[in-house]
Backbone as JSON Lines, residues from 0, in Angstrom:
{"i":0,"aa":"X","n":[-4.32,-9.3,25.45],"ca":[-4.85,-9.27,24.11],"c":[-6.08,-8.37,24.07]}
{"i":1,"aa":"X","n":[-6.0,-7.51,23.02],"ca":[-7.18,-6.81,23.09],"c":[-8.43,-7.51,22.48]}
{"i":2,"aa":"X","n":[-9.77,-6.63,22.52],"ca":[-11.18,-7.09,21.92],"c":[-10.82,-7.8,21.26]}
{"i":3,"aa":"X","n":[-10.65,-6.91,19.42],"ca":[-10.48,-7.51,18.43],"c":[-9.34,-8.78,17.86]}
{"i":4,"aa":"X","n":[-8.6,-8.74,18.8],"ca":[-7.5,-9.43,18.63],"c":[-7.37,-11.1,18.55]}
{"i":5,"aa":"X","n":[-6.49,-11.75,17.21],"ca":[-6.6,-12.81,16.64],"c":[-5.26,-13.98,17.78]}
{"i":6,"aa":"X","n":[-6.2,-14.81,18.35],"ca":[-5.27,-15.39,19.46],"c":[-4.35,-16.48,18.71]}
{"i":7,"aa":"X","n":[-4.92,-16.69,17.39],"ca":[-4.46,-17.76,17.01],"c":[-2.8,-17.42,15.51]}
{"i":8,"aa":"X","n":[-2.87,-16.15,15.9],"ca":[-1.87,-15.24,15.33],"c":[-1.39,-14.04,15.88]}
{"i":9,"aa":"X","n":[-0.51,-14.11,17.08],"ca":[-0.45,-13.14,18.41],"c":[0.79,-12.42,17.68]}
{"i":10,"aa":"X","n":[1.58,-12.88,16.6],"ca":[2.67,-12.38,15.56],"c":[2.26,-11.28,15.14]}
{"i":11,"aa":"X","n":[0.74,-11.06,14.95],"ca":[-0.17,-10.3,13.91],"c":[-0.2,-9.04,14.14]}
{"i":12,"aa":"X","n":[-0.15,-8.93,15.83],"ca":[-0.56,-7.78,16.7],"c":[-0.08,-6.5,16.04]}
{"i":13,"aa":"X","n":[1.64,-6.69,15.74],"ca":[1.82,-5.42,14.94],"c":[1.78,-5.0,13.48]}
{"i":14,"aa":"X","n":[0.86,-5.7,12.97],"ca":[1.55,-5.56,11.32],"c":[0.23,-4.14,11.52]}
{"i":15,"aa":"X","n":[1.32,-3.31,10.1],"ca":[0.69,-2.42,9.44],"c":[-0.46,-2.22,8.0]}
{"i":16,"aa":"X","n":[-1.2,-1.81,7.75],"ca":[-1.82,-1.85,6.32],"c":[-2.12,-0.5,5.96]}
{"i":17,"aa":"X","n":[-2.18,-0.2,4.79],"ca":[-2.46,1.0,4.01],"c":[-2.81,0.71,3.47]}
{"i":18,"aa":"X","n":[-3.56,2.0,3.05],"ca":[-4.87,1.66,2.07],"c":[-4.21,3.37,1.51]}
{"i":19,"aa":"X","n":[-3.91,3.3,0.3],"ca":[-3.75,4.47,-0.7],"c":[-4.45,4.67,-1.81]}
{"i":20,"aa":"X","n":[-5.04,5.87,-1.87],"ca":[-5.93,6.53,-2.76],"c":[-5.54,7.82,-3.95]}
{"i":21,"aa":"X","n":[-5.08,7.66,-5.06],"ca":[-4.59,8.6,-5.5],"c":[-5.02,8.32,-6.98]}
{"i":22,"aa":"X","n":[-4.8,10.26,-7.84],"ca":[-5.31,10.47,-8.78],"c":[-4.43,11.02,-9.52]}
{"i":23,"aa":"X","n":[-4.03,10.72,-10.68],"ca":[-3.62,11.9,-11.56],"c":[-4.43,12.28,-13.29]}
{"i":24,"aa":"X","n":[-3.27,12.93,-13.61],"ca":[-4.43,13.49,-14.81],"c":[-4.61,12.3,-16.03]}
{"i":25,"aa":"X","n":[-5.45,12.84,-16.29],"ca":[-6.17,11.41,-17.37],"c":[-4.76,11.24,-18.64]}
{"i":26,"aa":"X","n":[-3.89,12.35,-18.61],"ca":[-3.28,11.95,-19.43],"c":[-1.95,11.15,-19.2]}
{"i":27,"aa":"X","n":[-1.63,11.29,-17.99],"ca":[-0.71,10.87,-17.58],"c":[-1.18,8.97,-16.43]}
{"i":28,"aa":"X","n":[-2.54,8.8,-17.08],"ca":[-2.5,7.6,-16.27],"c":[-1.9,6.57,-16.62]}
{"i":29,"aa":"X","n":[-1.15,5.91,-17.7],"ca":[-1.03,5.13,-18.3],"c":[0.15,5.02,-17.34]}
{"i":30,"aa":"X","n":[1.02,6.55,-17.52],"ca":[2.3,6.3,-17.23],"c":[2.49,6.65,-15.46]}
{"i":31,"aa":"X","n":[1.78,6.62,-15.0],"ca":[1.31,6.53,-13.33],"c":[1.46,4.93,-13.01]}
{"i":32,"aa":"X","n":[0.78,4.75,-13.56],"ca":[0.01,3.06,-13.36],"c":[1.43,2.31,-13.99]}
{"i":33,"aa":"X","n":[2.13,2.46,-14.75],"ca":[3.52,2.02,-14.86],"c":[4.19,1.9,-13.97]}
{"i":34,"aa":"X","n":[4.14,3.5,-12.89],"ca":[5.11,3.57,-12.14],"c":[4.87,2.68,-10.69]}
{"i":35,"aa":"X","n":[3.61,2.9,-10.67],"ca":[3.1,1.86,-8.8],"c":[3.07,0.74,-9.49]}
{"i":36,"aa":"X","n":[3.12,0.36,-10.87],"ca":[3.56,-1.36,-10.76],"c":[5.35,-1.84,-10.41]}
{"i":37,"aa":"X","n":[6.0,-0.66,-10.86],"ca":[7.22,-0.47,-10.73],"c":[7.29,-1.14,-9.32]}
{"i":38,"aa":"X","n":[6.71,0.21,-8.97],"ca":[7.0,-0.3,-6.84],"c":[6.21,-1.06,-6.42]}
{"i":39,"aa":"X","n":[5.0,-2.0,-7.25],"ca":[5.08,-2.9,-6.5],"c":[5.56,-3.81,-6.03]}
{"i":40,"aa":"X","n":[6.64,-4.18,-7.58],"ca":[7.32,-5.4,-7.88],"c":[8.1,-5.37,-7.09]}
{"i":41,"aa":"X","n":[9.15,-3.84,-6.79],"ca":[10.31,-3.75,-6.02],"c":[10.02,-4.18,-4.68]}
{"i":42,"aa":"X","n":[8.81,-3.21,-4.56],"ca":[8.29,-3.32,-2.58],"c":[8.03,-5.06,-2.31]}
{"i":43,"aa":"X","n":[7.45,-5.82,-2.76],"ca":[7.27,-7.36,-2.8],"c":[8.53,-8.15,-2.52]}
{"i":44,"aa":"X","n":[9.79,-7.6,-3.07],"ca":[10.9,-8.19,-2.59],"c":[11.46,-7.67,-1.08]}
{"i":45,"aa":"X","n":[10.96,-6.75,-0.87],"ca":[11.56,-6.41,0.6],"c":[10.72,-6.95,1.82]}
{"i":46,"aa":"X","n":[11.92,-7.86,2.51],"ca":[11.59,-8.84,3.41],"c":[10.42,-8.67,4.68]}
{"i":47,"aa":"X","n":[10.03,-7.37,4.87],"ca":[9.12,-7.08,5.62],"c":[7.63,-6.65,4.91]}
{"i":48,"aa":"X","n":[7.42,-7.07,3.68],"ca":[6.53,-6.3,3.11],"c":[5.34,-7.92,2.74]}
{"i":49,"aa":"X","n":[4.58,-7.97,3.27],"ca":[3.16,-8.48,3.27],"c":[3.16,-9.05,2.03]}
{"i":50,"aa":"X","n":[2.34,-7.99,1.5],"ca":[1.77,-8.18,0.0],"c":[1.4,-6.46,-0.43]}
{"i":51,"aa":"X","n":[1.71,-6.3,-1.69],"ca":[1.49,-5.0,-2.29],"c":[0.93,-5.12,-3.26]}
{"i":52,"aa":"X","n":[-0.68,-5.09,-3.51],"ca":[-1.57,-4.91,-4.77],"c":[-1.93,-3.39,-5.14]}
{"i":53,"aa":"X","n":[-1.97,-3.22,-6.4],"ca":[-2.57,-2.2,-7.01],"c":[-3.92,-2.4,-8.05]}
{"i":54,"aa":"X","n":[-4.61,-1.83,-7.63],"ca":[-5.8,-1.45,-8.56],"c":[-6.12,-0.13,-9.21]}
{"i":55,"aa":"X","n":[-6.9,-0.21,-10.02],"ca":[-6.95,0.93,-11.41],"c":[-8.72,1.32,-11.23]}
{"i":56,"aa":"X","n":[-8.83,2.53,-11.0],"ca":[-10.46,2.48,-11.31],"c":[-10.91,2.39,-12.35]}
{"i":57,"aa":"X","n":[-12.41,1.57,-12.66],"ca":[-12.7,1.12,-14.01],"c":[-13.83,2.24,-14.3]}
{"i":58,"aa":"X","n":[-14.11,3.21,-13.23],"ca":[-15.18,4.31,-13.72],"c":[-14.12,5.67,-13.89]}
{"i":59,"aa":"X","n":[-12.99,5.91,-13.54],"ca":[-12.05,6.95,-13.44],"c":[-10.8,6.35,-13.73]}
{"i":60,"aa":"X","n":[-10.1,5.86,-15.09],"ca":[-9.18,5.4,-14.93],"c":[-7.61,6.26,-14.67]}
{"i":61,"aa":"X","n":[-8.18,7.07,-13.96],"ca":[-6.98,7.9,-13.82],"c":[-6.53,8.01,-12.19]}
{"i":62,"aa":"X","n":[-7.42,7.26,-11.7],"ca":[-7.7,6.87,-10.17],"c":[-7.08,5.62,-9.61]}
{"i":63,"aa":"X","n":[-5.96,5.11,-8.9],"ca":[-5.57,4.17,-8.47],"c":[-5.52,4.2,-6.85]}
{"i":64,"aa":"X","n":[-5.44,2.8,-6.3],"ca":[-5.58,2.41,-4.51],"c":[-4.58,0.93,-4.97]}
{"i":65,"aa":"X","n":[-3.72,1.71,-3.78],"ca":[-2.56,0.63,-3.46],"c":[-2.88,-0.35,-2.15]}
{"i":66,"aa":"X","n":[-2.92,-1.05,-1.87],"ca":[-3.0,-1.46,-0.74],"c":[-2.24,-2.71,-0.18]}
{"i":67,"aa":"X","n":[-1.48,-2.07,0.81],"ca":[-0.05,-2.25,1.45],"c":[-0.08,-3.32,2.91]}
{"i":68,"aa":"X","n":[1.01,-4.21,2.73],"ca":[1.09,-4.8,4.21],"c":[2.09,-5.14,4.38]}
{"i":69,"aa":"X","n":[2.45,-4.7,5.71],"ca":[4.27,-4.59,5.96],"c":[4.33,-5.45,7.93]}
{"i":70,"aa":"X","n":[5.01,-6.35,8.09],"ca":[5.03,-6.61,8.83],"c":[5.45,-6.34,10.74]}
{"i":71,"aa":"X","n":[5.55,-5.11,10.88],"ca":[6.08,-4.16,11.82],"c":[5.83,-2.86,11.01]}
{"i":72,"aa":"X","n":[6.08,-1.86,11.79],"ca":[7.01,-0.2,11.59],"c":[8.1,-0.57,10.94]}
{"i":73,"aa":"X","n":[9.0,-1.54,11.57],"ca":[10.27,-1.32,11.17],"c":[10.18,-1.49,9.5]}
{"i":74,"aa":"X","n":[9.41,-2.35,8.8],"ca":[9.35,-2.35,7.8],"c":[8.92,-1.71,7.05]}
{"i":75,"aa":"X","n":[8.06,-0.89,7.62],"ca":[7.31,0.18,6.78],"c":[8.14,1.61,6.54]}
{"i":76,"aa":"X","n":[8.8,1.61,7.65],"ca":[9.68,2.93,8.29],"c":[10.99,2.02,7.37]}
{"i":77,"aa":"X","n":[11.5,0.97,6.81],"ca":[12.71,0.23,5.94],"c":[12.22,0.67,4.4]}
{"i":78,"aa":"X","n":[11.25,0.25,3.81],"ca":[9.85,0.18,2.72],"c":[10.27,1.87,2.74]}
{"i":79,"aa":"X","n":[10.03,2.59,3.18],"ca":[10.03,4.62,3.07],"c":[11.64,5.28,2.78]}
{"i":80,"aa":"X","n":[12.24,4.38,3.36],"ca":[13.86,4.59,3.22],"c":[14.01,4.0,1.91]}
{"i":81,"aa":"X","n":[13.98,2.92,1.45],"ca":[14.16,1.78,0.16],"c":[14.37,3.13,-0.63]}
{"i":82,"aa":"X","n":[15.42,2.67,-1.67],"ca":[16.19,3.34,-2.9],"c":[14.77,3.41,-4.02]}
{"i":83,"aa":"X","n":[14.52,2.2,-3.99],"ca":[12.93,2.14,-5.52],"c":[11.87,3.09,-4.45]}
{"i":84,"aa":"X","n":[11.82,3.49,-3.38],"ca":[10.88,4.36,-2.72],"c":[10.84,5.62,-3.26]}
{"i":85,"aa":"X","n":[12.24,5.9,-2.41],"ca":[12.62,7.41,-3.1],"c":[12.49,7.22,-5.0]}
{"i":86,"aa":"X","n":[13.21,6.74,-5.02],"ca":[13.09,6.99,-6.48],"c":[11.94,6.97,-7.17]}
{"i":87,"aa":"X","n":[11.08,6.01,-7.56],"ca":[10.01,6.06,-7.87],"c":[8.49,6.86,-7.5]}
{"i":88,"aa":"X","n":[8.24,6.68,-5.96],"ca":[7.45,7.79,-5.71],"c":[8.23,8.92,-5.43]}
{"i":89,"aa":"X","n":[9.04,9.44,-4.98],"ca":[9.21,10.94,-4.73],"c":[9.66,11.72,-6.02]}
{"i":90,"aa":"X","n":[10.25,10.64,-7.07],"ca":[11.16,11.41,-8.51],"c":[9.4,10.68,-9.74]}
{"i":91,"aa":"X","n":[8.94,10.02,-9.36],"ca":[8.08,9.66,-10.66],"c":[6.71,9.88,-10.41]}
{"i":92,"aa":"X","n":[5.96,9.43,-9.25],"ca":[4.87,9.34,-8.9],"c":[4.56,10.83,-8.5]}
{"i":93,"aa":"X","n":[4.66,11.64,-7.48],"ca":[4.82,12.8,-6.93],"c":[4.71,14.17,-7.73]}
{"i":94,"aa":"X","n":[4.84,13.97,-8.19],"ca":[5.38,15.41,-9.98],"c":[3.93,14.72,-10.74]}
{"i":95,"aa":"X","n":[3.66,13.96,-10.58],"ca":[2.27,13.4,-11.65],"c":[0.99,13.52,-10.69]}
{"i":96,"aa":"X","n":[0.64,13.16,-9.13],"ca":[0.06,13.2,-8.61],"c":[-1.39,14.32,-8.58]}
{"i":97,"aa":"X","n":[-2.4,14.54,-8.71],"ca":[-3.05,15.39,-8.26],"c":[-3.71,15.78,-6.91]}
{"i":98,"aa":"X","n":[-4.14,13.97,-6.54],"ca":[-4.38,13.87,-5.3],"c":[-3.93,13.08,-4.68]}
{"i":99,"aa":"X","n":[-3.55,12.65,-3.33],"ca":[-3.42,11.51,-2.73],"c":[-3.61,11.76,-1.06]}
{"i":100,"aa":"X","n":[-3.83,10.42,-0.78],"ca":[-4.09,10.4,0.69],"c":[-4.11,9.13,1.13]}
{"i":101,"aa":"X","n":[-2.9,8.69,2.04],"ca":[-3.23,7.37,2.34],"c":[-3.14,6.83,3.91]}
{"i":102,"aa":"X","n":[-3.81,5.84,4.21],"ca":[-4.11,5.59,5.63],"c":[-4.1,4.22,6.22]}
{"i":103,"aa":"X","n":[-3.28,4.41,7.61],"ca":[-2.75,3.2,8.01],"c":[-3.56,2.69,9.21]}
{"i":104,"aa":"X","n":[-3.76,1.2,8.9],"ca":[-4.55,0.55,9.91],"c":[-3.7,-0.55,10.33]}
{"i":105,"aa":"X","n":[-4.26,-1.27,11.8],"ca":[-3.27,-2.13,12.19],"c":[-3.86,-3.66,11.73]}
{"i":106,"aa":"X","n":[-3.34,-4.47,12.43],"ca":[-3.68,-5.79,12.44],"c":[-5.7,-5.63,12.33]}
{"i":107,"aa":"X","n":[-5.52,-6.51,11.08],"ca":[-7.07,-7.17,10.43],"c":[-8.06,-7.56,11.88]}
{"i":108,"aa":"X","n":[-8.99,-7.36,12.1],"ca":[-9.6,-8.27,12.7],"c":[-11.09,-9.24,12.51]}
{"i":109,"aa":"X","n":[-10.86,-10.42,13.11],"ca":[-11.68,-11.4,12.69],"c":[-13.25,-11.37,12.44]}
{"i":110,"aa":"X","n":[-13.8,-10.99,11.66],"ca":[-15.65,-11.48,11.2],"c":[-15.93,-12.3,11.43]}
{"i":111,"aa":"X","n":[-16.96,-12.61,12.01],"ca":[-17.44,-13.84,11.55],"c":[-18.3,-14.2,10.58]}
{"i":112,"aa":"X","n":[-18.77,-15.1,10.3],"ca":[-19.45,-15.78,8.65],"c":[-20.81,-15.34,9.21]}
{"i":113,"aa":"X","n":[-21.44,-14.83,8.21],"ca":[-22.78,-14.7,8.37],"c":[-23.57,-15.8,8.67]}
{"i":114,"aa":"X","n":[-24.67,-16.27,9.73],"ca":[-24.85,-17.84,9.52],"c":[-26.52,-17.54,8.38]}
């Protein structure tokens, strides 16, 4: 087990997380923010997928961060294949995009409470 590593959830070791950062144009946010609710709903049903929240920036609302948790590769690398994947980000999201960049971290590790 490494440093950071949670003994009391040794399952944990491989899960994945993303953290996605992306922008499009102010006119098209409404219908952006349609579409990553789209995939969230879809991605939430697929059996390897954590939890998938989206947030909206409240100083740039044309600015959204997804943030992703998939239980292995295999699911994340299943989640990239998925039909609502392709479809939605590569045919809806992608063509609207201005910026994006997103980045994968592994298994959480434990803080402790400030005393």
């Amino acid at each position: 087990m490494g440093l950071f590593s949670n003994p009391k959830a040794p399952h944990m070791e491989s899960q994945l997380h993303i953290v996605a950062d992306s922008t499009t144009t102010p006119e098209h946010a409404d219908e952006y923010g349609a579409a990553l609710q789209r995939l969230a709903e879809a991605t939430r049903t697929e059996p390897g997928c954590l939890f998938f929240d989206v947030f909206r920036s409240v100083e740039r609302p044309e600015r959204y961060v997804t943030l992703e948790g998939y239980a292995d590769s295999a699911a994340l690398t299943a989640h990239q294949a998925a039909d609502h994947f392709q479809k939605i980000v590569l045919d809806e999201l992608v063509p609207l995009m201005r910026t994006g960049d997103a980045r994968v971290y592994g298994t959480p590790i434990d803080v402790p409470p400030r005393d």
